[in-house]
C-alpha positions as CSV (number, residue, x, y, z in Angstrom):
1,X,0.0,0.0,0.0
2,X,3.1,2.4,-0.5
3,X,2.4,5.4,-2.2
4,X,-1.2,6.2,-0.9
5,X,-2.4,9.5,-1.6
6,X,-3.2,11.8,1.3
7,X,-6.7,11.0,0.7
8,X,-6.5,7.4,0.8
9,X,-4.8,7.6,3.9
10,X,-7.3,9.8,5.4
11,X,-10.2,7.7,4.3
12,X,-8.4,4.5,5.9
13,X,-7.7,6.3,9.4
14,X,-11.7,7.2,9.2
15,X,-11.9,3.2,8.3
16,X,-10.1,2.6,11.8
17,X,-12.5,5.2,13.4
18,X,-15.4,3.5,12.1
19,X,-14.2,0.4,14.0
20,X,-13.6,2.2,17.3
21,X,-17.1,4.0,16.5
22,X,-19.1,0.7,16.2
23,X,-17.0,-1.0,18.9
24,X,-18.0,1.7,21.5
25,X,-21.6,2.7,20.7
26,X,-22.9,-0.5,19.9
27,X,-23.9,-0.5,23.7
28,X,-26.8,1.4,22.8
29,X,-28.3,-1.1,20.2
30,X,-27.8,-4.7,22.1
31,X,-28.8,-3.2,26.0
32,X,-31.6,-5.3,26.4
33,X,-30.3,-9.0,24.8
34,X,-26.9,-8.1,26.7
35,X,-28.9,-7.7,30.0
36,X,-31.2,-10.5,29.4
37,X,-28.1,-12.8,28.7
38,X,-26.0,-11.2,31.7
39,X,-28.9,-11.6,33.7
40,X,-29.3,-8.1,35.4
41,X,-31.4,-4.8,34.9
42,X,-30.9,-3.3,31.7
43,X,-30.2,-0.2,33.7
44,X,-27.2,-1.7,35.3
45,X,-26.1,-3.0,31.7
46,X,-25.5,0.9,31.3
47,X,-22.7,0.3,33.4
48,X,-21.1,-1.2,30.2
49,X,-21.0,2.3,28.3
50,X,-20.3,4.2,31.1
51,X,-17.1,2.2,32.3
52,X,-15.8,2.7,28.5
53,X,-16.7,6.5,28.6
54,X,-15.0,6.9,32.2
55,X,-11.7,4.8,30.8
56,X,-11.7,6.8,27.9
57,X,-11.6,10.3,29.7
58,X,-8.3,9.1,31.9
59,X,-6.7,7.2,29.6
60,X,-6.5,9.7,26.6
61,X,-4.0,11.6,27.4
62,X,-2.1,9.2,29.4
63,X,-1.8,7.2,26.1
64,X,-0.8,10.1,24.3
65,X,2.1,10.9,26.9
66,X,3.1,7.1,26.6
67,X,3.6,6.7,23.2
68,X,4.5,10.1,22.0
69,X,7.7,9.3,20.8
70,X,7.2,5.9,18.9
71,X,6.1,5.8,15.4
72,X,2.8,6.4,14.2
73,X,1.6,3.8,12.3
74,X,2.7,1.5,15.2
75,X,0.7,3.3,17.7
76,X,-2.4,2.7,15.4
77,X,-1.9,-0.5,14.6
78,X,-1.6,-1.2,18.6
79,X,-4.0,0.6,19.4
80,X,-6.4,-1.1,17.2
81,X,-5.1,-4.4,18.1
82,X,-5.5,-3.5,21.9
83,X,-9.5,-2.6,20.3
84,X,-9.3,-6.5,19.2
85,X,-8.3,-8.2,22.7
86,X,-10.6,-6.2,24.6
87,X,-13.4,-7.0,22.4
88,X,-12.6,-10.6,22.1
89,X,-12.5,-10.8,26.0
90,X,-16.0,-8.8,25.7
91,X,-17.5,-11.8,23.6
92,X,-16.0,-13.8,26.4
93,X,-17.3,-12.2,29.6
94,X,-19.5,-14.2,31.7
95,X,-20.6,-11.4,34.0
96,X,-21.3,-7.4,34.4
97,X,-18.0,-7.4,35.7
98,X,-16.0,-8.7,34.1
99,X,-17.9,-7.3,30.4
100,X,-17.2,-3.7,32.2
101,X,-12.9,-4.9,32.6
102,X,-12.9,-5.4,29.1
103,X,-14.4,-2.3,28.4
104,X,-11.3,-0.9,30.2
105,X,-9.0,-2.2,27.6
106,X,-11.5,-1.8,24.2
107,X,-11.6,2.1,25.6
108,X,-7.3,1.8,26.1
109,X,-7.1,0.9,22.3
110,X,-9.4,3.4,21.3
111,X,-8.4,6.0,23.4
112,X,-4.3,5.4,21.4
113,X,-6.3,5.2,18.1
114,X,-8.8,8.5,17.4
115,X,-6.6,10.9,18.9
116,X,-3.2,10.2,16.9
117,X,-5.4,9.2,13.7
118,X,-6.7,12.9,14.0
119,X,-3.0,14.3,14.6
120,X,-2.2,12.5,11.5
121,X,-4.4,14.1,9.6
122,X,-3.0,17.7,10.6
123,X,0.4,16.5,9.5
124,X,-0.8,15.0,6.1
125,X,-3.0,18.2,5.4
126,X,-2.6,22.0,4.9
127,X,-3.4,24.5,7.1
128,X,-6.7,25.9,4.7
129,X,-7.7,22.0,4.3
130,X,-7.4,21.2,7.9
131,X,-11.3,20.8,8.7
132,X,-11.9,18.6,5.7
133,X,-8.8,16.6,6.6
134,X,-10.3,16.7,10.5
135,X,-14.0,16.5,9.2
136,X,-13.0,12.8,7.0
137,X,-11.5,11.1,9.6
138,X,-14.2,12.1,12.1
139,X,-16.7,10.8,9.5
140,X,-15.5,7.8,10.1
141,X,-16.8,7.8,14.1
142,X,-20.7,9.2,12.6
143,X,-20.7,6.9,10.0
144,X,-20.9,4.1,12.6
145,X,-23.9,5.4,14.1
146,X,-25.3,5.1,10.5
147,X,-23.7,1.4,9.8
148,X,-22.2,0.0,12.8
149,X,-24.4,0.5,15.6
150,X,-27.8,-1.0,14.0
151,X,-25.3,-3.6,12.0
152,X,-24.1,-4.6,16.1
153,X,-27.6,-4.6,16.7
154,X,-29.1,-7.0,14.0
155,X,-25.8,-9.3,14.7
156,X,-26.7,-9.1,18.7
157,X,-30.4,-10.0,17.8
158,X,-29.8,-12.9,15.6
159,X,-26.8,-14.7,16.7
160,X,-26.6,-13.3,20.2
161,X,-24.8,-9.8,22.1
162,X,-22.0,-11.9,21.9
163,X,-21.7,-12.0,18.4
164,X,-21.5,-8.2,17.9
165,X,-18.3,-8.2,20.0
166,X,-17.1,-11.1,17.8
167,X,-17.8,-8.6,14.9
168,X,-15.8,-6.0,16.1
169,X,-12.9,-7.9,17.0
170,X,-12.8,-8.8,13.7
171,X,-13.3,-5.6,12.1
172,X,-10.6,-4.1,14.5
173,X,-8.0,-6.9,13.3
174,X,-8.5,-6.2,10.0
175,X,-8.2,-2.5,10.3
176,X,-5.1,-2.5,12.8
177,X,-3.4,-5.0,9.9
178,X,-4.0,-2.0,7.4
179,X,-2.5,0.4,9.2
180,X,0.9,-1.6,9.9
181,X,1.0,-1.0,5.7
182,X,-0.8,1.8,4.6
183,X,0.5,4.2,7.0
184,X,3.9,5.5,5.7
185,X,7.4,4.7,8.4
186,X,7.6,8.6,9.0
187,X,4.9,10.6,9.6
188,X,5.8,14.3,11.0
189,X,4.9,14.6,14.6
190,X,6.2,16.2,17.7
191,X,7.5,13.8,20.4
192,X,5.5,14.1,23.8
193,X,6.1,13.2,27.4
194,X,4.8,12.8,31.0
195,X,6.2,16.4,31.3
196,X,4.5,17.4,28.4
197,X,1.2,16.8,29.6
198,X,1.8,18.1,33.1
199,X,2.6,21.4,31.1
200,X,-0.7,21.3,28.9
201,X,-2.6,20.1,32.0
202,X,-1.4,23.4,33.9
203,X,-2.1,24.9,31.1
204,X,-5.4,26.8,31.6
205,X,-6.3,28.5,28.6
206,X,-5.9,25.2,26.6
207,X,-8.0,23.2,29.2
208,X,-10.7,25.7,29.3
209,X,-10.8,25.6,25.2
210,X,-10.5,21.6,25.4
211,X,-13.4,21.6,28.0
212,X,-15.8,23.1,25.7
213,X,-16.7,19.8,24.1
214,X,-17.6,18.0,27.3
215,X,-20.1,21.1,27.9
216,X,-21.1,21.0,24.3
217,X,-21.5,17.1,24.3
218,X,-23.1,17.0,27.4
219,X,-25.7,19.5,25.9
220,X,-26.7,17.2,22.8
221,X,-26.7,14.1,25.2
222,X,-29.7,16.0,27.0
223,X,-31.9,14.6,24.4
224,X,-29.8,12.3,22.7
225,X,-29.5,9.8,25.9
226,X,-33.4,9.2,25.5
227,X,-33.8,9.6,21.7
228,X,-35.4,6.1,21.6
229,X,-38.1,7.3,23.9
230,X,-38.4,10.5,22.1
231,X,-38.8,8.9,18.7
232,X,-41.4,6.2,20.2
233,X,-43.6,9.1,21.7
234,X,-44.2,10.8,17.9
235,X,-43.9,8.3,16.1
236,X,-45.0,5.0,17.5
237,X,-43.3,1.6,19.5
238,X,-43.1,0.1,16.0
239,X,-39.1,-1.3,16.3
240,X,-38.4,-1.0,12.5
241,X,-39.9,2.8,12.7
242,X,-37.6,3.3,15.5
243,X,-34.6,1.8,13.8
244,X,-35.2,4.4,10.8
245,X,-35.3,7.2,12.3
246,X,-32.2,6.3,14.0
247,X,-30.5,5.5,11.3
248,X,-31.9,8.8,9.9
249,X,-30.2,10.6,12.7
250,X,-27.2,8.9,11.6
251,X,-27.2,10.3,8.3
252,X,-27.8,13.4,9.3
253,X,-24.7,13.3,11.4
254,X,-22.6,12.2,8.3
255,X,-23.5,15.0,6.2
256,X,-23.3,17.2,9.5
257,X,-19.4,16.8,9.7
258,X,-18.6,16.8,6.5
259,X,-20.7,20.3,6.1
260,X,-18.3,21.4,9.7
261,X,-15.4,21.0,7.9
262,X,-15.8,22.5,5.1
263,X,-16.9,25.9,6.6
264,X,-14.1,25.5,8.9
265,X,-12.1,25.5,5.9
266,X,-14.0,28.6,4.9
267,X,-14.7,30.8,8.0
268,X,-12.4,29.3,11.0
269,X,-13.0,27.1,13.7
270,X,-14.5,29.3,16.4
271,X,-17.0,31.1,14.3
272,X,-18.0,27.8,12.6
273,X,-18.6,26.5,16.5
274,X,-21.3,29.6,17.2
275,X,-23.2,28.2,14.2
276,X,-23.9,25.6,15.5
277,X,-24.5,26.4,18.9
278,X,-27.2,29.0,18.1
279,X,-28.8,26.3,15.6
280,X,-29.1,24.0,18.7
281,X,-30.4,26.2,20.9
282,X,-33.4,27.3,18.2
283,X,-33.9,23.5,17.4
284,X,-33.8,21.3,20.5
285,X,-36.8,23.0,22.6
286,X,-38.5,21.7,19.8
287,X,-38.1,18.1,21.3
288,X,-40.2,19.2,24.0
289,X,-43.2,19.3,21.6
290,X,-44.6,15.7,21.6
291,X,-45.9,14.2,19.9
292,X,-44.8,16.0,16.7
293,X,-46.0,13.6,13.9
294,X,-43.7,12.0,11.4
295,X,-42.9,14.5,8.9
296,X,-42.0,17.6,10.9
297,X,-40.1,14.9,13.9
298,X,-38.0,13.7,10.9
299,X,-36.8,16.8,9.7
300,X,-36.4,17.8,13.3
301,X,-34.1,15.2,13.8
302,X,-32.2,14.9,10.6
303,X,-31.6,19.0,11.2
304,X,-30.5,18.5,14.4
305,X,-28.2,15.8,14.0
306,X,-26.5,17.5,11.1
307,X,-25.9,21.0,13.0
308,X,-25.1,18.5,16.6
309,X,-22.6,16.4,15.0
310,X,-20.9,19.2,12.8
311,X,-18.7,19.9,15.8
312,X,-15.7,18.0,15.6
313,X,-13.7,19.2,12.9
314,X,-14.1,23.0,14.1
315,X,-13.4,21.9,17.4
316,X,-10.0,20.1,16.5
317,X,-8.8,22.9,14.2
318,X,-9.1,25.4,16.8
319,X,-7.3,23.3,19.2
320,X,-4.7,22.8,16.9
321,X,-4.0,26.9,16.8
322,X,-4.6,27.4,20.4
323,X,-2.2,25.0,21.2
324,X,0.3,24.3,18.2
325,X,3.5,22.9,20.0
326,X,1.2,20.3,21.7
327,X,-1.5,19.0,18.7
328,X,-0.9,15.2,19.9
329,X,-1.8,16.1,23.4
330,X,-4.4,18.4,23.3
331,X,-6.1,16.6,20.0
332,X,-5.8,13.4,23.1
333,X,-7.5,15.6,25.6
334,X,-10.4,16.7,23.4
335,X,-11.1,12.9,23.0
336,X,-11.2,12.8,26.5
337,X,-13.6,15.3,26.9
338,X,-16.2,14.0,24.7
339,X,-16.4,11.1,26.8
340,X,-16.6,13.4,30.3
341,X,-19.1,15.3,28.0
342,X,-21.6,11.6,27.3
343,X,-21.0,10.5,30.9
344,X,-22.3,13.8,32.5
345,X,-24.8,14.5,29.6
346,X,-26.1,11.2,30.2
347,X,-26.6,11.7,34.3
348,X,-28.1,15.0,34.0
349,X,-30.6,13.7,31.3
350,X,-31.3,10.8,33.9
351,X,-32.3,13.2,36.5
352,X,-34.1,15.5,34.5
353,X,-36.5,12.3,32.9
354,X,-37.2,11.2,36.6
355,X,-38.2,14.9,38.1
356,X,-39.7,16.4,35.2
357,X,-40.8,14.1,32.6
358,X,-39.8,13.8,28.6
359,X,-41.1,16.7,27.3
360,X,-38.5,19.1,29.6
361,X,-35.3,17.3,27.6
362,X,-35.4,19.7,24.7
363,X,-35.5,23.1,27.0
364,X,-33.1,21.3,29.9
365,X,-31.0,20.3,26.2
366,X,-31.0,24.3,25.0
367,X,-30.0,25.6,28.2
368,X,-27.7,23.7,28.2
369,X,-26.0,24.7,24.9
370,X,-26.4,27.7,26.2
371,X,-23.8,27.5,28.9
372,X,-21.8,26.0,25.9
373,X,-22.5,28.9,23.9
374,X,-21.3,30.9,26.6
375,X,-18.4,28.7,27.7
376,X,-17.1,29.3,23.7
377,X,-17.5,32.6,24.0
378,X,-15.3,33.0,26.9
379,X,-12.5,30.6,25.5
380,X,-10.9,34.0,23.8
381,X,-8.0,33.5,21.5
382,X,-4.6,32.6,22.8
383,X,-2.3,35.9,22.2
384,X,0.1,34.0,20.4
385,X,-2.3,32.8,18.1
386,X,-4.5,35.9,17.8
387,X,-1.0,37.5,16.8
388,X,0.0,35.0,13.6
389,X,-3.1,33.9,12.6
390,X,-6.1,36.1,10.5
391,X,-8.5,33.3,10.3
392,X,-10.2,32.6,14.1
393,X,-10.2,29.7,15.9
């Protein structure tokens, strides 16, 4: 595979992402045959998710500092391989316990894969193509809520929730034995550290601009915890409906991120991001509505799936200018914090369900955004930024 273009390579790291995608959210799909075959609540099968999301947020950057000096392509490839074991010992599990230990190590591999697969991506692109670049290796994560999640859950219905884990173990071998050959020996990259983390970790400006996607993702996960109960109240308990609409959601998510990057391209990172924070707060009080009806609910949630998931790329553009001498770490720590972002989200949401019913997750979900709104506009440029670059990030 010597010799890839740029754009094969890119479209083969968003392959590997696909594979960490489907192997982390196909939680959502195979909940209740995973809890019937475990034998506890599906509520405690939650746990499943929740110890990945948890690992995820420590391990990120740890992994980062770890293996910042090795070679790329062999941090992918382990990474991926890492994905492989823990999934195989997933298939394997014969309790709660033990399913949520392998999670531990599935979340390790992905945790090395998504973050250097999107520093890559910086180093194979130029700066004015850095949000496609961002936005096609990111696709690779939202096209698995389109593919790999109901794929995962027709496997898990069929054959078993084992068998989805068997899938991905598969999927994850194959992908970590295409990086070992598609991704070239040297790939530019700046060497990191322990000390290097401590530095960014002290660092407050760059954790306060990093944070902003656990506030932002926390937002969206207001409504999108509960989306199943959402679509059933509008549209009906018909599983197949349900399973559209999702996979609608999906699609919208795709064309979302690829639309992020390319105004990122166009208009910067940061003004990109108020976008899309002012098109969630007009859309998701609409989710308090119900029942909506089909038409108007699917546009609704193709719309706000597209302006939700169009994030990303800006996100990881503007990280990359706000802190430039420290893209592998910071790119690590913005992985984190979409994890911290679904954990707490998801908890919130909980709490608001129980108190005050389904119809308050669409205004609990906008004010939410708005305290990301806010948190974005108070994440000003770093001076040494502001002073080399004209585009904002």
């Amino acid at each position: 595979m010597a010799g890839l273009s740029p754009g094969a390579l890119l479209a083969i790291l968003a392959f590997g992402n696909f594979v960490v995608g489907m192997g982390a959210f196909v939680i959502i799909g195979i909940v209740t045959p995973m809890a019937e075959g475990l034998g506890v609540p599906p509520a405690s099968a939650g746990l499943v998710l929740t110890s990945y999301a948890l690992a995820y947020a420590i391990l990120s950057p740890i992994a980062a500092a770890i293996t910042g000096s090795l070679p790329r392509r062999i941090v992918l490839a382990a990474g991926l391989g890492l994905f492989c074991l823990g999934s195989v010992i997933s298939a394997l599990s014969p309790d709660l316990a033990a399913l949520c230990a392998a999670r531990v190590v599935v979340a390790l591999g992905g945790a090395m894969f998504t973050p250097i697969a999107a520093g890559v991506a910086v180093a194979l692109s130029t700066p004015e193509r850095r949000g496609k670049a961002l936005a096609t290796v990111f696709g690779g994560l939202t096209l698995a809520q389109v593919v790999g999640t109901p794929f995962g859950a027709w496997i898990a219905y069929r054959l078993g929730w084992q068998a989805a884990f068997w899938a991905v173990a598969l999927l994850a071998a194959l992908a970590a034995l295409v990086m070992i050959f598609a991704v070239p020996r040297r790939v530019s990259f700046q060497p990191t550290g322990i000390g290097a983390i401590l530095g960014v970790l002290r660092n407050g400006r760059v954790m306060f601009a990093t944070a902003f996607t656990a506030t932002f993702v926390g937002a969206l996960y207001m409504v999108f915890m509960f989306l199943g109960p959402l679509i059933e109240a509008s549209v009906g308990l018909d599983p197949e409906i349900r399973t559209g609409f999702l996979v609608l959601y999906g699609c919208g998510a795709v064309i979302g991120n690829v639309v992020g990057g390319v105004l990122t391209d166009r208009i910067g990172g940061r003004d990109t991001l108020k976008i899309i924070c002012a098109a969630n707060i007009l859309l998701m009080p609409l989710f308090s509505i119900i029942p909506l009806g089909w038409v108007p609910f699917a546009a609704l949630i193709a719309i706000w799936s597209s302006f939700s998931w169009s994030f990303m790329a800006p996100q990881q553009a503007r990280l990359v200018q706000v802190a430039p001498d420290s893209i592998s770490l910071v790119l690590a720590l913005n992985a984190a914090m979409l994890y911290v972002g679904i954990t707490i989200g998801s908890a919130v949401s909980a709490r608001v369900l129980e108190s005050f019913g389904l119809a308050s997750l669409g205004i609990a979900g906008a004010l939410a955004v708005i305290l990301a709104f806010a948190h974005l506009l108070a994440s000003a440029r770093p001076r040494s930024v502001a002073g080399r670059q004209s585009q904002s990030g």
